[in-house]
N, C-alpha and C positions, 0 to 999 in steps of 0.2 A: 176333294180328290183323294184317292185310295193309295196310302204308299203303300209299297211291297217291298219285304224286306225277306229276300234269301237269304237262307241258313242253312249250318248243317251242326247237327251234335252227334252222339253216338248211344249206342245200345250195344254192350260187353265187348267195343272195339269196333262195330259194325256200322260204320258211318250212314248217317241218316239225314235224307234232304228237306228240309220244310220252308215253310215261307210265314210271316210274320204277315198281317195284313191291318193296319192303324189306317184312324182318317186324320192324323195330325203328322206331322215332321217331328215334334218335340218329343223328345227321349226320356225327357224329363216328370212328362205328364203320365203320372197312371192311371192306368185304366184296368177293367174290371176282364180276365178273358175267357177266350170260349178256343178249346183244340175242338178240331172239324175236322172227322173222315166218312169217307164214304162206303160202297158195296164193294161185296167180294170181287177180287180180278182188275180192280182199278186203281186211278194214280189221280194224285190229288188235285190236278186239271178240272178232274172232270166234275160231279156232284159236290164233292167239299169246296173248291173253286168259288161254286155258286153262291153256296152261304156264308163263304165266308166273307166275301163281296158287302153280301147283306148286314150282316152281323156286325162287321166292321163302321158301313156307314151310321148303324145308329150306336156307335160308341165304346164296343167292344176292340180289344185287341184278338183276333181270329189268330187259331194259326192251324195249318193244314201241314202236313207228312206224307212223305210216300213210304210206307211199310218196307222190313229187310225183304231183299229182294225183288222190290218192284220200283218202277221209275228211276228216278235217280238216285235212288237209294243203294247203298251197297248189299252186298253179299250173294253166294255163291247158287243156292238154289234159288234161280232164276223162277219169277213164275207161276210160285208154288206158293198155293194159300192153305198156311198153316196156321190155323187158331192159335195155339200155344204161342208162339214166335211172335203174332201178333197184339197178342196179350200182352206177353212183356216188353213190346215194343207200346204199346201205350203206357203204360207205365213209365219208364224211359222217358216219351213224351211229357210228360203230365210233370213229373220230376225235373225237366228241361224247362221246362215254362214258368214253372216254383219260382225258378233264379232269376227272372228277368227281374232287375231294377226297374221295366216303366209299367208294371204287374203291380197290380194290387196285392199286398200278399195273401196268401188262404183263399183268394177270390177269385177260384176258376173252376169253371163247367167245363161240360162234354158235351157235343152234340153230335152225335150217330148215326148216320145215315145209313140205311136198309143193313146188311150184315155185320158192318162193323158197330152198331149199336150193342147186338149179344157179345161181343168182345171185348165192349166199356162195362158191359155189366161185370163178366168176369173178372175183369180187372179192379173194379170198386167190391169183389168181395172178397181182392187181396189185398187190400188194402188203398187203392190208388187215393192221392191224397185230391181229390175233386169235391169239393163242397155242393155241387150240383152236376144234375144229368138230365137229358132232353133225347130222344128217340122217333126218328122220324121217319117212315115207313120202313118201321125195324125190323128186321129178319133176326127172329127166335127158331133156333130149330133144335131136333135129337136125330136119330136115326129113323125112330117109327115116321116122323112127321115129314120130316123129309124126302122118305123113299117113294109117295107118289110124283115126284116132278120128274122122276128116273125110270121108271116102269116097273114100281116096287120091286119084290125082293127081288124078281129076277134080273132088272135092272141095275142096282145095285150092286148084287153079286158079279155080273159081268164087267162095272166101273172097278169095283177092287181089284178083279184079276186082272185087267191091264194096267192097273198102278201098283201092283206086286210087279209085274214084267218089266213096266221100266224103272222102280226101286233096284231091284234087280243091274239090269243094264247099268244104270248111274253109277250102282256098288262098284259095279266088276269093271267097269272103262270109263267112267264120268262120262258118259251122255247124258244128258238132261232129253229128254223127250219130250215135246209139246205139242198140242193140240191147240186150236181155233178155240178162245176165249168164248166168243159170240160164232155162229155162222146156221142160219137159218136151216132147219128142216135136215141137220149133222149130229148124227145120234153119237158122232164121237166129240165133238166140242163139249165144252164147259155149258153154257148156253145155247139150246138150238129151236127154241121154240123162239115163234116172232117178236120182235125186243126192238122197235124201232131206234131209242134212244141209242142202241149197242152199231146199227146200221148207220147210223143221221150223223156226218161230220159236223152237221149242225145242232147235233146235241153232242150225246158223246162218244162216237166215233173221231179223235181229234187225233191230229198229228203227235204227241205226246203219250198219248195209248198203245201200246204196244198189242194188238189183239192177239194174244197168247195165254196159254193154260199149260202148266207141268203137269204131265200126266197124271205124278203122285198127287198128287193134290187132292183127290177123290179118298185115297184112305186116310186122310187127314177131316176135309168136308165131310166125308160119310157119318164119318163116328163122333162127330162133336156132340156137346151136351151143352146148349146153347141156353136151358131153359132151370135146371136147378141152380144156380146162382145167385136168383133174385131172390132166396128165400132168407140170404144170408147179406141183403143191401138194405142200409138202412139212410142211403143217400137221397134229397130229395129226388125225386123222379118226376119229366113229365112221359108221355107216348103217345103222338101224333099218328093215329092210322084211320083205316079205312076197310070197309068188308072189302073193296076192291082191292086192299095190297094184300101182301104175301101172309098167311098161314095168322088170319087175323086172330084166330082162339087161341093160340098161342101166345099173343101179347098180352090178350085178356088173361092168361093164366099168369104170367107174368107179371100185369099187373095187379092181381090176388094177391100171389104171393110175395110182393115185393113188401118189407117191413117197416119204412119210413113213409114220410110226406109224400103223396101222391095225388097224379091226377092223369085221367083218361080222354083225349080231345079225339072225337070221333068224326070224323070226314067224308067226303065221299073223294071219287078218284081213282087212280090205279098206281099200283109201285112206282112206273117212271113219271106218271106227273107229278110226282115227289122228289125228283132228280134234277127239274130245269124248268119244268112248266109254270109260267110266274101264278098264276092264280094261286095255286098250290101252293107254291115257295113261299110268295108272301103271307097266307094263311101259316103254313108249319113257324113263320120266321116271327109272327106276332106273337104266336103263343109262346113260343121258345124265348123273345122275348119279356113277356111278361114272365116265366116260370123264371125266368134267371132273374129281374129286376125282384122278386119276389124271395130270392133263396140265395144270391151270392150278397 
């Protein structure tokens, strides 16, 4: 059986919720661990939940986070996915975990699920102290790359000026403004192309999701640079994808340019049968397992 163990640390004051996930009671026993997060706009219910479940039963200590601002996480911008913020929020984490007495020391990976992947990369080329890293249907992006899921430039261009508008609004009267995270065929949500896993309370539409998007958000997503990072990681790496997930030449470039031990597990599927679909899950959860049984 899987204990869960709630936590909370902090990042510059900003209290932050995680859960510890062992298949023992003993405090004393350590083990080897893996921090688990998921895709942009989620809470750690949902996709890192599932691995960490996984990862846990074969003898890792997991441990999952909700990012500042989301879930039960504190702080003020509700909502609002910021790279940077969530950079040093793994960091933070990774730092948090170091300390655990039932932690192996120096003996902890990452495993990244779809967006938050290019945020561990970041993070490992500032240093994060992670002796290993695992990438499972990772979302790499920049601006060029990303502007067709938006209606390129024009597209684009239209997402920042209503997230200049309610920058704006926020400055001048704290309104927070938000938008539908997920909602089918909603050119102004976050996601509006069909996403079953985002509809399915049986995947992850769950009571613990708050389906919301701060409008800013867009000029923060827009302009990230998801993809020069790995030229400066020299951590072992694996990356679990698929011509079916997101902006697959992307990973491949990634994993080019990445400078340490590497390896590319190629799959078939699509982005969310990488979120909860067991075939998938357990295919990413074996190899992620072997790459860490190989490198922590």
């Amino acid at each position: 059986m899987i204990q869960r163990i709630p936590i909370t640390f902090s990042n510059g004051g900003t209290p932050l919720a995680g859960t510890f996930y062992r298949n023992t009671t003993a405090l004393t026993e350590r083990q080897h661990a893996v921090v688990i997060t998921g895709s942009w706009l989620t809470v750690k219910e949902q996709m890192a939940h599932t691995y960490a479940e996984k990862m846990a039963t074969l003898g890792y200590t997991a441990f999952t986070f909700d990012f500042t601002g989301w879930g039960q996480s504190g702080g003020v911008l509700r909502q609002t996915e910021i790279p940077a913020s969530k950079i040093a929020d793994i960091l933070a984490a990774v730092e948090f975990v170091n300390t655990m007495s039932f932690v192996k020391p120096g003996a902890i990976g990452y495993l990244g699920i779809c967006a938050s992947a290019q945020y561990v990369l970041a993070a490992l080329a500032r240093g994060a102290r992670l002796k290993s890293f695992a990438s499972v249907a990772g979302w790499f992006h920049d601006t060029a790359s990303v502007s067709g899921f938006y209606g390129a430039d024009e597209g684009v261009a239209r997402r920042l000026e209503r997230a200049a508008r309610a920058t704006e609004k926020f400055l001048l009267h704290g309104e927070l403004e938000t938008v539908p995270a997920y909602r089918k065929g909603d050119d102004i949500a976050g996601m509006f192309f069909e996403l079953d896993y985002y509809a399915n309370p049986k995947r992850g539409a769950i009571t613990a999701w708050k389906n919301e998007m701060s409008v800013m958000t867009w000029q923060h997503w827009l302009t990230f640079d998801g993809l020069s990072a790995a030229a400066a990681v020299t951590t072992p790496t694996l990356l679990v994808h698929s011509d079916g997930c997101a902006l697959p030449a992307n990973v491949k470039r990634v994993h080019a340019d990445l400078r340490g031990k590497k390896r590319l597990v190629w799959g078939d599927g699509t982005q969310t049968d990488y979120y909860d679909q067991p075939a998938f899950v357990e295919k990413a959860v074996a190899a992620a397992h072997a790459h860490f049984q190989d490198t922590l």
